[in-house]
C-alpha positions as a printed Julia matrix, in Angstrom:
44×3 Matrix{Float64}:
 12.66   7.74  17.58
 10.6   10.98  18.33
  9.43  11.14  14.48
  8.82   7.1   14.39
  6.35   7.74  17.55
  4.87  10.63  15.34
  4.48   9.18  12.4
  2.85   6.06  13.8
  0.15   8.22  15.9
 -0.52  10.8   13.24
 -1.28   7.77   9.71
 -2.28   5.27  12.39
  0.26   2.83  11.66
  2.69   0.48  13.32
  6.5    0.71  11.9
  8.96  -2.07  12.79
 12.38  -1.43  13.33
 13.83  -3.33  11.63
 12.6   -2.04   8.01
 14.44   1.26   9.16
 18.03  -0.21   9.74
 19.54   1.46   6.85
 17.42   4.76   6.96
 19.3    8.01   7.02
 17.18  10.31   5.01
 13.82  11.22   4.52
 13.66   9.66   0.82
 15.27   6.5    2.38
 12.48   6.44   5.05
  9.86   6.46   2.02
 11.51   4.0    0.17
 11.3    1.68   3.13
  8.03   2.04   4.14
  6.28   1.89   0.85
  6.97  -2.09   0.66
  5.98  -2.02   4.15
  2.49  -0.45   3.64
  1.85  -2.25   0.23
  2.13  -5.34   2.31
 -0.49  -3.91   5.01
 -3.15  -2.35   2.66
 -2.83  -1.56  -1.15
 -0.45  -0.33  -3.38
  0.23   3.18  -2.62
């Protein structure tokens, strides 16, 4: 939860939980928020 918090302050962004379900592993956290940002701005 610490590096969520971190994460969000440091690229000014908002991450639900529920995108992060399945996340064990720093690739797997990528691959989840990509969509996730896409959807907010532009393709990354």
């Amino acid at each position: 939860m610490d590096l969520l918090m971190m994460l969000e302050d440091r690229f000014d962004i908002s991450i639900p939980i529920n995108i992060l379900l399945d996340v064990r592993t720093p690739a797997q956290l990528l691959e989840s928020l990509i969509p996730y940002l896409e959807n907010i701005n532009e393709p990354v």
